[in-house]
mmCIF file of the N, C-alpha and C atoms, coordinates in Angstrom:
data_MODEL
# 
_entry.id   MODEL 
# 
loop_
_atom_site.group_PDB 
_atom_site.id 
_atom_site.type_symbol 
_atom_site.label_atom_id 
_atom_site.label_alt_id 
_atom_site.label_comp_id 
_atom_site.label_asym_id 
_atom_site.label_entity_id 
_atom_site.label_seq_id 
_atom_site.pdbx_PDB_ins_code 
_atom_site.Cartn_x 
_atom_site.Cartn_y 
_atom_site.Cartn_z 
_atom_site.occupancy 
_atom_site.B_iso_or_equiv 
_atom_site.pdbx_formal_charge 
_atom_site.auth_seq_id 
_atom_site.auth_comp_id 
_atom_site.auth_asym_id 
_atom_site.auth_atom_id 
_atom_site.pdbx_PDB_model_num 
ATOM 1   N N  . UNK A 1 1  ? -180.505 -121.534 2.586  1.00 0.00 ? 1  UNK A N  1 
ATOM 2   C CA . UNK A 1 1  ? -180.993 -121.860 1.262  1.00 0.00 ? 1  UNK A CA 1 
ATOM 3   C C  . UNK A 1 1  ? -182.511 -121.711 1.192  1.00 0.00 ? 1  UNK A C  1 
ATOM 4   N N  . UNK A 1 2  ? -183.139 -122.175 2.549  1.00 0.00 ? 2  UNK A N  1 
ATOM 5   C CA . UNK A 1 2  ? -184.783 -122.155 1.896  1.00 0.00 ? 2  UNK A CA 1 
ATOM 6   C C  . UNK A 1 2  ? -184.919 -120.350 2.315  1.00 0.00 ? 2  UNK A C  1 
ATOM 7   N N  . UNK A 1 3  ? -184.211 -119.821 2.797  1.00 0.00 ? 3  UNK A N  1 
ATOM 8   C CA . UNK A 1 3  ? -184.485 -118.090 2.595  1.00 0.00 ? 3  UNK A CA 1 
ATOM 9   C C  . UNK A 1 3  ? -184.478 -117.697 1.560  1.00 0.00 ? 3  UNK A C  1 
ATOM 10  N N  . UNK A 1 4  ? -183.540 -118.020 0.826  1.00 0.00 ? 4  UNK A N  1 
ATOM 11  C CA . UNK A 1 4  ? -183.114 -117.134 -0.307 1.00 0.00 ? 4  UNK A CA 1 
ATOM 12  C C  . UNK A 1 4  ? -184.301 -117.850 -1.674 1.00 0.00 ? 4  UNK A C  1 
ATOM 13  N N  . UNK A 1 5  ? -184.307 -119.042 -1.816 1.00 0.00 ? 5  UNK A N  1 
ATOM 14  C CA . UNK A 1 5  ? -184.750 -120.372 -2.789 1.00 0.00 ? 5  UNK A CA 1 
ATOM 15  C C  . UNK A 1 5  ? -186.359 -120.989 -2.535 1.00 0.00 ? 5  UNK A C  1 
ATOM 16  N N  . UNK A 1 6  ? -186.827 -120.699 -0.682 1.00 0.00 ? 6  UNK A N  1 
ATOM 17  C CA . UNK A 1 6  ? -187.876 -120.765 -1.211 1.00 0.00 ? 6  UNK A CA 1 
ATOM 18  C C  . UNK A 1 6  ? -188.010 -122.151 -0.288 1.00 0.00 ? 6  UNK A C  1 
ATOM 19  N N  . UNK A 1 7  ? -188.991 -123.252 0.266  1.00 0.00 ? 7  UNK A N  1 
ATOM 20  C CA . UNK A 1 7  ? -189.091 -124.247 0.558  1.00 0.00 ? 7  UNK A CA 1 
ATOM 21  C C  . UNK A 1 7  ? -188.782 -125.392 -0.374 1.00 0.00 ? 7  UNK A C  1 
ATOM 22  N N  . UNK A 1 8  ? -189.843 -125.062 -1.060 1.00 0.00 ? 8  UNK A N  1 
ATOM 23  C CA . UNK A 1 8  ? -190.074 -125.725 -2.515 1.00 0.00 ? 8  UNK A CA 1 
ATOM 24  C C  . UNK A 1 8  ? -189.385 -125.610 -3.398 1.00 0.00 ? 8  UNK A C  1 
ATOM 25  N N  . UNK A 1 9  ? -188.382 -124.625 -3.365 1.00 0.00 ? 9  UNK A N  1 
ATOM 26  C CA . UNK A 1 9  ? -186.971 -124.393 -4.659 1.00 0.00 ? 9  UNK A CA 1 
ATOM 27  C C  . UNK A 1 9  ? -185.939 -124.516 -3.700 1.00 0.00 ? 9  UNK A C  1 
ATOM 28  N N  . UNK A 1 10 ? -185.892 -125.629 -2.726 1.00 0.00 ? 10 UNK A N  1 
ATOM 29  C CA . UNK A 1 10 ? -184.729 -125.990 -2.283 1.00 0.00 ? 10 UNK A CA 1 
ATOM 30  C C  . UNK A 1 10 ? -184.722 -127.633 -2.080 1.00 0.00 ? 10 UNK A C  1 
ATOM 31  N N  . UNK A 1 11 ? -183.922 -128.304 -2.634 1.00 0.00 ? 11 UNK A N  1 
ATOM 32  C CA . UNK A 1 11 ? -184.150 -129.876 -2.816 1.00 0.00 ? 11 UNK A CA 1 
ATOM 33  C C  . UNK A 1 11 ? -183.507 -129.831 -1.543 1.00 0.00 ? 11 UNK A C  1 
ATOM 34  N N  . UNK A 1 12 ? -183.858 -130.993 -1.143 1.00 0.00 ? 12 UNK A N  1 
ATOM 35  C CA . UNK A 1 12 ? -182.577 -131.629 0.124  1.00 0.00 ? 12 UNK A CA 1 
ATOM 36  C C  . UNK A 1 12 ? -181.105 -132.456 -0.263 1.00 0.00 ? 12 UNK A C  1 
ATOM 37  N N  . UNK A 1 13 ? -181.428 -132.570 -1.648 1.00 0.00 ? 13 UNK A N  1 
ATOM 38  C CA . UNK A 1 13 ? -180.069 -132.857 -1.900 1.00 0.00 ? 13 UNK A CA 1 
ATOM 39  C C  . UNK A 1 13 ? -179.139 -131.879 -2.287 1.00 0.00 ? 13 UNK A C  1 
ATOM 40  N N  . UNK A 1 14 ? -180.318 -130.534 -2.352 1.00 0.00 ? 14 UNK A N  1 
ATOM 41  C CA . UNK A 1 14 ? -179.104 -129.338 -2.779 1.00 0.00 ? 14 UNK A CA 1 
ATOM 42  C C  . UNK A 1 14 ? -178.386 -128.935 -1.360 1.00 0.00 ? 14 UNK A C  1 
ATOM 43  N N  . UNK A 1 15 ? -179.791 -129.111 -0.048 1.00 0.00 ? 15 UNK A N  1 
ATOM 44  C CA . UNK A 1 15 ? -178.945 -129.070 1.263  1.00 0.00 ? 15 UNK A CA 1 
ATOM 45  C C  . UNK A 1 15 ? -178.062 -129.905 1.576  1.00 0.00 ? 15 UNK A C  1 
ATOM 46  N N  . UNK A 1 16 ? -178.040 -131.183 1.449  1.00 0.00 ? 16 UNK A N  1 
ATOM 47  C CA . UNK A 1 16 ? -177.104 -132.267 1.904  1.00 0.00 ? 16 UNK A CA 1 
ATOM 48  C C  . UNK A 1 16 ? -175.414 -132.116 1.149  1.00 0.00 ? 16 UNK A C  1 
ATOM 49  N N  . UNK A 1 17 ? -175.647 -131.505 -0.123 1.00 0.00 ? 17 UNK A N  1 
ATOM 50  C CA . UNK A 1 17 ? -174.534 -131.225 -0.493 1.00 0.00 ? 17 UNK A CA 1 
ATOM 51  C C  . UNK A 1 17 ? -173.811 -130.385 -0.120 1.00 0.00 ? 17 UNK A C  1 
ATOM 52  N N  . UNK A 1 18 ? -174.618 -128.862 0.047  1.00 0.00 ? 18 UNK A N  1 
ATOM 53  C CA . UNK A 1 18 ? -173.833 -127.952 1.197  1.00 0.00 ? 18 UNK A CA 1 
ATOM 54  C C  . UNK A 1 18 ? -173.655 -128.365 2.164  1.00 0.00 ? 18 UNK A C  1 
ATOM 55  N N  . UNK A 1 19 ? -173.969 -129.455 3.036  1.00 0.00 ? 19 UNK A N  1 
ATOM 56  C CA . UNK A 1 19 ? -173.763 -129.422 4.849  1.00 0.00 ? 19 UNK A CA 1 
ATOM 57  C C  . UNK A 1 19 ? -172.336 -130.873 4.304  1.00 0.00 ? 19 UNK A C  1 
ATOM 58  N N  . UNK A 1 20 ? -172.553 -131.553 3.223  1.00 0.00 ? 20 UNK A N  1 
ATOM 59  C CA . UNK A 1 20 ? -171.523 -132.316 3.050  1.00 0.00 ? 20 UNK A CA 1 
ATOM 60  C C  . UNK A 1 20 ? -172.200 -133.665 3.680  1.00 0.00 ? 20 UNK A C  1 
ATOM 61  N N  . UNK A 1 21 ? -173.552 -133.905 3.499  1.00 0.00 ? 21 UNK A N  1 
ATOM 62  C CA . UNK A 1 21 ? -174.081 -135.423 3.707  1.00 0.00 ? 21 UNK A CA 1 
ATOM 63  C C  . UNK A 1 21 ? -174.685 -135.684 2.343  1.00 0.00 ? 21 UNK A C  1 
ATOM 64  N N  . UNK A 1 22 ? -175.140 -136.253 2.670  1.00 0.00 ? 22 UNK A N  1 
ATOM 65  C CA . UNK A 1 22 ? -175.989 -137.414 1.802  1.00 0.00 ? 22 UNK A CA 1 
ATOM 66  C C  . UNK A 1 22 ? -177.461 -137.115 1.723  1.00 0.00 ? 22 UNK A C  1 
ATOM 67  N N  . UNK A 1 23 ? -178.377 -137.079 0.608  1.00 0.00 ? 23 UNK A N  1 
ATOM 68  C CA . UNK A 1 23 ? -179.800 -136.909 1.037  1.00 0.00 ? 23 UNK A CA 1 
ATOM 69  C C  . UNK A 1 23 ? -180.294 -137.871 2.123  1.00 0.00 ? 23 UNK A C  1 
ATOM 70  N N  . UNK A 1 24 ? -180.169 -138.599 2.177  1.00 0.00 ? 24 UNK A N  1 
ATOM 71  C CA . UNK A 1 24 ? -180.628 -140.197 2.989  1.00 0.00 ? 24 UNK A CA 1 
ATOM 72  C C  . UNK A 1 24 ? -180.191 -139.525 4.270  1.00 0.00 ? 24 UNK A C  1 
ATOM 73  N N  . UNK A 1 25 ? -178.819 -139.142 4.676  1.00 0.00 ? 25 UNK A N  1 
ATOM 74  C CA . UNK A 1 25 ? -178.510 -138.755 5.651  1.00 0.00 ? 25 UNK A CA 1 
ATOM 75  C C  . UNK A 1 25 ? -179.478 -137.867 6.503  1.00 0.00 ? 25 UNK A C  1 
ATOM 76  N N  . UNK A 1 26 ? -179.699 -136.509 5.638  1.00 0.00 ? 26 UNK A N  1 
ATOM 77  C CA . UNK A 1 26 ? -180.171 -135.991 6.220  1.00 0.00 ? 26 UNK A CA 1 
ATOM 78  C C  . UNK A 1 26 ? -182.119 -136.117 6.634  1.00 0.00 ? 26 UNK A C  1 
ATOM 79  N N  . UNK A 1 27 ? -182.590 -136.906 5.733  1.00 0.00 ? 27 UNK A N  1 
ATOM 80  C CA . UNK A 1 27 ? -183.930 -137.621 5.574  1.00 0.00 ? 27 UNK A CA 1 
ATOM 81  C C  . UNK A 1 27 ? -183.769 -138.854 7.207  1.00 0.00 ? 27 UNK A C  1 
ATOM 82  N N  . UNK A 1 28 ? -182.858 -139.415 7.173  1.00 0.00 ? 28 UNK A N  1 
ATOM 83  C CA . UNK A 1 28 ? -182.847 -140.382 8.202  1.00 0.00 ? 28 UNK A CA 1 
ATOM 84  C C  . UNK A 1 28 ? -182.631 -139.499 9.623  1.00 0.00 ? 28 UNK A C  1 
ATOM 85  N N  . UNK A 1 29 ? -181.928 -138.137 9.695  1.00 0.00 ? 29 UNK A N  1 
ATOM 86  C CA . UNK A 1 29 ? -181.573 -137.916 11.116 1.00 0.00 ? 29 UNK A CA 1 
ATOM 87  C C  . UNK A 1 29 ? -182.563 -137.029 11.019 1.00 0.00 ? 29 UNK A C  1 
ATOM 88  N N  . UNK A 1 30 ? -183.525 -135.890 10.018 1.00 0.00 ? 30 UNK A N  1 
ATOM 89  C CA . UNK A 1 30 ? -185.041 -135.250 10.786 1.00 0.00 ? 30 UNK A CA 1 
ATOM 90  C C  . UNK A 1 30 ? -186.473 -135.533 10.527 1.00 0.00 ? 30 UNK A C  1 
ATOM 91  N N  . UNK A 1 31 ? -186.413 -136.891 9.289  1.00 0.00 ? 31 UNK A N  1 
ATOM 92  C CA . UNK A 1 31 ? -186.999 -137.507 9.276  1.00 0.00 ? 31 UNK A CA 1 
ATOM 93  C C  . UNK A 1 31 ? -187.559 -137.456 8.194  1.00 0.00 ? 31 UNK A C  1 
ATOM 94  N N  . UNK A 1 32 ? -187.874 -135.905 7.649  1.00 0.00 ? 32 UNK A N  1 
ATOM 95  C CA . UNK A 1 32 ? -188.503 -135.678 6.064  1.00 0.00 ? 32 UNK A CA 1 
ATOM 96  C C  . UNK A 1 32 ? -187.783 -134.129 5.763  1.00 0.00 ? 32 UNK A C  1 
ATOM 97  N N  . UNK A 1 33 ? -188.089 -133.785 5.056  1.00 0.00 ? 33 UNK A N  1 
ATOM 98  C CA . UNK A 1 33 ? -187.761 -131.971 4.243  1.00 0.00 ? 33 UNK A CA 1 
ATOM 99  C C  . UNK A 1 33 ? -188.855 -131.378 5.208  1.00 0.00 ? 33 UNK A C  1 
ATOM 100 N N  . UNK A 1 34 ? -190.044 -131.565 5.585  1.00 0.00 ? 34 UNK A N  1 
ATOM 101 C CA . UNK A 1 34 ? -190.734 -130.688 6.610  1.00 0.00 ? 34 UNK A CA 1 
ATOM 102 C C  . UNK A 1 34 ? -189.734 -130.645 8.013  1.00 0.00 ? 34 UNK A C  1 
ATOM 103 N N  . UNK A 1 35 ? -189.128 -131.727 8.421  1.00 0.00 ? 35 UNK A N  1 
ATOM 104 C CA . UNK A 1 35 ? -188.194 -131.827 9.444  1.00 0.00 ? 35 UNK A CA 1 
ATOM 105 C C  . UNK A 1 35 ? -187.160 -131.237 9.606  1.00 0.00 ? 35 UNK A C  1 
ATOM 106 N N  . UNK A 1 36 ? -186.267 -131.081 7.886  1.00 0.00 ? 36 UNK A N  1 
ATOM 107 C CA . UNK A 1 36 ? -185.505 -130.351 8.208  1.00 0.00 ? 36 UNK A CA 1 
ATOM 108 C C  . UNK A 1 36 ? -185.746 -128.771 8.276  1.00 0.00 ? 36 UNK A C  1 
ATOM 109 N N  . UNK A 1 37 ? -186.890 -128.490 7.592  1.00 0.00 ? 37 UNK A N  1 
ATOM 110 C CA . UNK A 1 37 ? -187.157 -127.208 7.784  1.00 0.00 ? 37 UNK A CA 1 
ATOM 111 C C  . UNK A 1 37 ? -187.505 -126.363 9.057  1.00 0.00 ? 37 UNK A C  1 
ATOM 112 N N  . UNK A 1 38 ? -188.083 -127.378 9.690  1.00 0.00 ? 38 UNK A N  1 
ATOM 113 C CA . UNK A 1 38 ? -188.621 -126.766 11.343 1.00 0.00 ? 38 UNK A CA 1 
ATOM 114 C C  . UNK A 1 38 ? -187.481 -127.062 12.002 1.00 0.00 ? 38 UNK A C  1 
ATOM 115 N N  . UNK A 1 39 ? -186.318 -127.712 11.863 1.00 0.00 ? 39 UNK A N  1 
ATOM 116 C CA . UNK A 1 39 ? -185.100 -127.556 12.791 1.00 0.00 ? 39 UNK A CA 1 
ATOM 117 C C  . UNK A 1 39 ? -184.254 -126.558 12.515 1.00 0.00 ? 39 UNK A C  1 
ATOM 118 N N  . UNK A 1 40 ? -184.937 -126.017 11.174 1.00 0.00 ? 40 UNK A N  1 
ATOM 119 C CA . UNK A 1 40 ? -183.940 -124.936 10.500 1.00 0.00 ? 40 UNK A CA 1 
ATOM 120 C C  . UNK A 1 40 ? -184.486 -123.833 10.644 1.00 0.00 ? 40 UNK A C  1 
ATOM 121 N N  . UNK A 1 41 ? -185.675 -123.707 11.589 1.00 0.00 ? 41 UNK A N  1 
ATOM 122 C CA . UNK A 1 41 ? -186.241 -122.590 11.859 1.00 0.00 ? 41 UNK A CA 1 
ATOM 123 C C  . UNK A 1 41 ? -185.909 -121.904 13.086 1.00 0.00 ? 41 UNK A C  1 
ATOM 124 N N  . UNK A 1 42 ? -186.343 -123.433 13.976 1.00 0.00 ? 42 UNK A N  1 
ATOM 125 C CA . UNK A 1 42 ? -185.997 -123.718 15.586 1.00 0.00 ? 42 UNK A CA 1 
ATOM 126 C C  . UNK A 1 42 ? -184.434 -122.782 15.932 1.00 0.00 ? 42 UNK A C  1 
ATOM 127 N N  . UNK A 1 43 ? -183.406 -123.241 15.052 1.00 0.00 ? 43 UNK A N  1 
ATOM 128 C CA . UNK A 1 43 ? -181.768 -123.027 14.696 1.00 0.00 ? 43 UNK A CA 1 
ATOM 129 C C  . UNK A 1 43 ? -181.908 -121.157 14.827 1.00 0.00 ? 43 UNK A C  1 
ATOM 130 N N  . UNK A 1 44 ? -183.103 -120.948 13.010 1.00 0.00 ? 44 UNK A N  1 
ATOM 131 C CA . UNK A 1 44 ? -182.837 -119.273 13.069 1.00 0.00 ? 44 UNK A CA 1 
ATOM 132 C C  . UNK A 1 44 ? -183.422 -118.361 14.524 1.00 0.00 ? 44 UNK A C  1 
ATOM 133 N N  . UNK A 1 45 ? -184.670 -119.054 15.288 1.00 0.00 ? 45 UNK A N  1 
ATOM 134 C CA . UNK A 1 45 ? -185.185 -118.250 16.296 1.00 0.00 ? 45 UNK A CA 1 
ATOM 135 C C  . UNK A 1 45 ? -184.469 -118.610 17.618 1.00 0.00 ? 45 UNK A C  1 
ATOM 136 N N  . UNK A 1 46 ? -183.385 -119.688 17.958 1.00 0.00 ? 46 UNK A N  1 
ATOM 137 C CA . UNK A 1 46 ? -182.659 -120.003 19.058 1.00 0.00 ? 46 UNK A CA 1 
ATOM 138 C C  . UNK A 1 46 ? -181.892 -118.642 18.460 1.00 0.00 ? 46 UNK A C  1 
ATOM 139 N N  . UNK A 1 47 ? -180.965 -118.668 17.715 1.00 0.00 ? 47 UNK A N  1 
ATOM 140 C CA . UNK A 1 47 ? -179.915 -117.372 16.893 1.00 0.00 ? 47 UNK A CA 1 
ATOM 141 C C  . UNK A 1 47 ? -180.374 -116.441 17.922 1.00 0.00 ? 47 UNK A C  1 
ATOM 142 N N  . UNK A 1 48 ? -181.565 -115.894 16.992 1.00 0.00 ? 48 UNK A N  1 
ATOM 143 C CA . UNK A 1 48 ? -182.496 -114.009 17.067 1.00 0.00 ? 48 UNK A CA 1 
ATOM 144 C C  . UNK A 1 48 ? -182.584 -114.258 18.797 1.00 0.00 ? 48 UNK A C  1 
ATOM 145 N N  . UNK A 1 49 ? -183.055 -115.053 19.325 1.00 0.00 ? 49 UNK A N  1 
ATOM 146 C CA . UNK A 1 49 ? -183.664 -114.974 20.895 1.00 0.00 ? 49 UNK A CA 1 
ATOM 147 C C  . UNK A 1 49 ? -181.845 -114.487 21.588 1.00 0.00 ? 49 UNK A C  1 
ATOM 148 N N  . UNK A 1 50 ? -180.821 -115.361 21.363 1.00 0.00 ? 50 UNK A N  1 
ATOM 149 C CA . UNK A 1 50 ? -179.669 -114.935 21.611 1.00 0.00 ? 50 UNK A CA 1 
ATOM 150 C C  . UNK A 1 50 ? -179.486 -113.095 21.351 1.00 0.00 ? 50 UNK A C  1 
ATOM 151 N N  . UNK A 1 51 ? -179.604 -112.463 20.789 1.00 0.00 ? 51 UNK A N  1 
ATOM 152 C CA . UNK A 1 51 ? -178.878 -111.408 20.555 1.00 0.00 ? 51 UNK A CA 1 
ATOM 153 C C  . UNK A 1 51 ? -180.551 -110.653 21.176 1.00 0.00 ? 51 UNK A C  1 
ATOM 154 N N  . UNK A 1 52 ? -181.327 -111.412 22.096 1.00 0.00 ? 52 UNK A N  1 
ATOM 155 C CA . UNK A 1 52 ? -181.897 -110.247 22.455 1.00 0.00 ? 52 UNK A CA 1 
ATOM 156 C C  . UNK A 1 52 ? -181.536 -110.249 24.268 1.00 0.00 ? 52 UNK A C  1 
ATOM 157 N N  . UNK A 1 53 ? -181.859 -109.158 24.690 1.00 0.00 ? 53 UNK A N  1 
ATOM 158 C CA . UNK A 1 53 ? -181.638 -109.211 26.186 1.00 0.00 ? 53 UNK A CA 1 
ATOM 159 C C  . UNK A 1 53 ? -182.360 -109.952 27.304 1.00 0.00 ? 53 UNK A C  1 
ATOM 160 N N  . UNK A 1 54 ? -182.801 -111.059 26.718 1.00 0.00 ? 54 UNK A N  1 
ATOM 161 C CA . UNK A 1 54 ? -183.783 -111.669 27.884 1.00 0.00 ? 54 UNK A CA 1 
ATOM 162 C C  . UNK A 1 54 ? -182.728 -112.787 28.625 1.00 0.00 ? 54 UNK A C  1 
ATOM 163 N N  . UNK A 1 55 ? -183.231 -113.100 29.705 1.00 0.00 ? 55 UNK A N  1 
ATOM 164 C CA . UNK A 1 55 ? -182.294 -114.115 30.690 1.00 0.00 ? 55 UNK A CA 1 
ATOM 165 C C  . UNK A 1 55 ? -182.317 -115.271 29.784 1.00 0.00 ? 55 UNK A C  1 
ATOM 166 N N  . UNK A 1 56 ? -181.658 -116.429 29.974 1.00 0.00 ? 56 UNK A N  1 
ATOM 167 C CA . UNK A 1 56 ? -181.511 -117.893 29.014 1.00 0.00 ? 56 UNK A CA 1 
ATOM 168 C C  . UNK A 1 56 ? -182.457 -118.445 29.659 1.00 0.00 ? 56 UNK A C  1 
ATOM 169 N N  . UNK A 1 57 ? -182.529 -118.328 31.204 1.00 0.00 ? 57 UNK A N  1 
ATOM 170 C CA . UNK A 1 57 ? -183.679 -119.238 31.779 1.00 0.00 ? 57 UNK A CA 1 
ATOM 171 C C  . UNK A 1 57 ? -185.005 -118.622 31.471 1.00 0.00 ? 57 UNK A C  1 
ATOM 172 N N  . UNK A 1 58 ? -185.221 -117.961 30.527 1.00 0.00 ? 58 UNK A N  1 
ATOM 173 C CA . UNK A 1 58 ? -186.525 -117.390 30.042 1.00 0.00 ? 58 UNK A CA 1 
ATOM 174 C C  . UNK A 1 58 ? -187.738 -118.435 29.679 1.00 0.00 ? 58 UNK A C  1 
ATOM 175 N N  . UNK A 1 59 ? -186.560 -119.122 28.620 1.00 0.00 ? 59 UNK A N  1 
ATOM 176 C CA . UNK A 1 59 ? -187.290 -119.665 27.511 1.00 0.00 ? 59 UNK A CA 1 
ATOM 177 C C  . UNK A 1 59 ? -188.236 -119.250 26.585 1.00 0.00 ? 59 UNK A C  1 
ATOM 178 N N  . UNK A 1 60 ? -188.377 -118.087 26.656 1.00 0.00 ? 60 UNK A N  1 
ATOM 179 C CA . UNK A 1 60 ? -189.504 -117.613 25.967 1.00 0.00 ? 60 UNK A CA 1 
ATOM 180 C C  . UNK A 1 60 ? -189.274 -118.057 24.076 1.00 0.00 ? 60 UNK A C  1 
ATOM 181 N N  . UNK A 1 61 ? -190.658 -117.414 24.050 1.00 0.00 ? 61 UNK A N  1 
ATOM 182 C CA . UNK A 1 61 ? -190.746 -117.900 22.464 1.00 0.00 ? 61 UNK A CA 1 
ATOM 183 C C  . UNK A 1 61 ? -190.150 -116.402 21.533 1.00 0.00 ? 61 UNK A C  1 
ATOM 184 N N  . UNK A 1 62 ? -190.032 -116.165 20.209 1.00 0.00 ? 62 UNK A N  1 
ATOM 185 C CA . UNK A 1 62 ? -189.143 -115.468 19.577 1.00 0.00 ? 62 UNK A CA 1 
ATOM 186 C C  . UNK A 1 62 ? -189.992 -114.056 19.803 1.00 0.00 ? 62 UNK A C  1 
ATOM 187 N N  . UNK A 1 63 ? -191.673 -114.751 19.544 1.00 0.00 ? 63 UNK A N  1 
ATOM 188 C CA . UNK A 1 63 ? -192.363 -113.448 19.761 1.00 0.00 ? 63 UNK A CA 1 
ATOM 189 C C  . UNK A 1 63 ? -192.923 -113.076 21.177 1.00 0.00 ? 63 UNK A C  1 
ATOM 190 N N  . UNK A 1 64 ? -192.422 -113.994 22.176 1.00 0.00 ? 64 UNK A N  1 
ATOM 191 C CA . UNK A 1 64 ? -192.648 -113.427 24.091 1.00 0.00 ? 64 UNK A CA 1 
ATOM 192 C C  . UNK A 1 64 ? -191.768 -112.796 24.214 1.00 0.00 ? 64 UNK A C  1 
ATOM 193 N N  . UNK A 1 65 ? -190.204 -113.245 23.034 1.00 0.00 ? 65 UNK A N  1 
ATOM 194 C CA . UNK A 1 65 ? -189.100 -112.483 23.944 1.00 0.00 ? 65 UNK A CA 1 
ATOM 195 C C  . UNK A 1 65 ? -189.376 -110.773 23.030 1.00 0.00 ? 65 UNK A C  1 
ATOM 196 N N  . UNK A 1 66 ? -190.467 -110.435 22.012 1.00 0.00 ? 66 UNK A N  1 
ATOM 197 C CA . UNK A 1 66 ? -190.513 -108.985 21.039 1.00 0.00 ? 66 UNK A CA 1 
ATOM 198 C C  . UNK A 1 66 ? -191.705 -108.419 22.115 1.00 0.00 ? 66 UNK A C  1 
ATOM 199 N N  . UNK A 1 67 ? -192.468 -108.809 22.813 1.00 0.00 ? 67 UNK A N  1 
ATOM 200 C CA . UNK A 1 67 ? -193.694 -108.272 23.241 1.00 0.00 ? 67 UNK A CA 1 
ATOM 201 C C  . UNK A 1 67 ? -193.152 -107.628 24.840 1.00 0.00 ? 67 UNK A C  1 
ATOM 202 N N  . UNK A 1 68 ? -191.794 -108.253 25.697 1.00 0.00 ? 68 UNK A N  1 
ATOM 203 C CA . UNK A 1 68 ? -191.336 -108.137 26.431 1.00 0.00 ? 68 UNK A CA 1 
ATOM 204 C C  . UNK A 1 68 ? -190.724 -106.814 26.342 1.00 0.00 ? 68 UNK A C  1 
# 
């Protein structure tokens, strides 16, 4: 949703309704809408790092594992 909508043109209650919680819910488990956004980032660059060829014990970051 904040891809398509934008940070700011995405309420958290429009997220909580898609994931099927509660605004409160999701405010109480990342703490604010900046929270859920950086776990929702963390989520898309764990994804992208998967489908690239680096070892898991890398750890690298999204752009160590593009410069590699």
């Amino acid at each position: 949703m904040f891809a398509r909508q934008g940070v700011r043109g995405t309420a958290v209650a429009a997220v909580a309704e898609r994931a099927g919680a509660t605004p409160s819910a999701l405010i109480h488990h990342f703490g604010s809408k900046d929270g859920l956004v950086r776990a929702d980032l963390e989520e898309a660059d764990r994804r992208a790092l998967q489908r690239l060829p680096v070892p898991a014990y890398a750890e690298l970051t999204l752009d160590e594992a593009f410069e590699s």
